[in-house]
N, C-alpha and C positions, 0 to 999 in steps of 0.2 A: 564350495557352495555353502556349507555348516559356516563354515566363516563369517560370511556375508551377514545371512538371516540371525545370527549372534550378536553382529553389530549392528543392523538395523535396528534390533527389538531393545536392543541396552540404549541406543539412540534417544529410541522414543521413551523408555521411561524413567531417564536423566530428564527430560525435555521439562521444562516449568513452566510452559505457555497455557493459559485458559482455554478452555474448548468452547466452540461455541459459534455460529455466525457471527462477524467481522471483531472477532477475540486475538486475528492475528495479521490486522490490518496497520501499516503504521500510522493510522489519522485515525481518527477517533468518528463512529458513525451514529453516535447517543444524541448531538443534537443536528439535528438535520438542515436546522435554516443556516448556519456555520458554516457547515459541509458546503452549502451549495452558494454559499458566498465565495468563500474559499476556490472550489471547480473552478467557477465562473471566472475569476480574475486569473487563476493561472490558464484555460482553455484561451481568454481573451488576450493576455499579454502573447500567449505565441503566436495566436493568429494575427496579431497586431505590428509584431515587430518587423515582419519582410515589408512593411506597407512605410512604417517610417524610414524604416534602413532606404527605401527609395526614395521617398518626398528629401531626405537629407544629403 
């Protein structure tokens, strides 16, 4: 159990990530109209694609 708690705690402060609200996001949340371009066409191509995959 010493083991464990040894390695978590060496874990986290090897660890070089920023703290912080979305510091450990892999997209970037700085500018928003981006972001929501971005959602938007991946949310829209999935829902998209069972509808072509049929019409084809």
């Amino acid at each position: 159990m010493l083991l464990v708690a040894r390695f978590t705690t060496s874990v986290v402060y090897r660890s070089h990530c920023e703290k912080g609200p979305g510091k450990n996001l892999p997209f970037s949340v700085e500018i928003k109209w981006w972001l929501l371009v971005r959602m938007t066409l991946y949310f829209e191509s999935g829902f998209a694609i069972p509808f072509f995959t049929f019409r084809h």
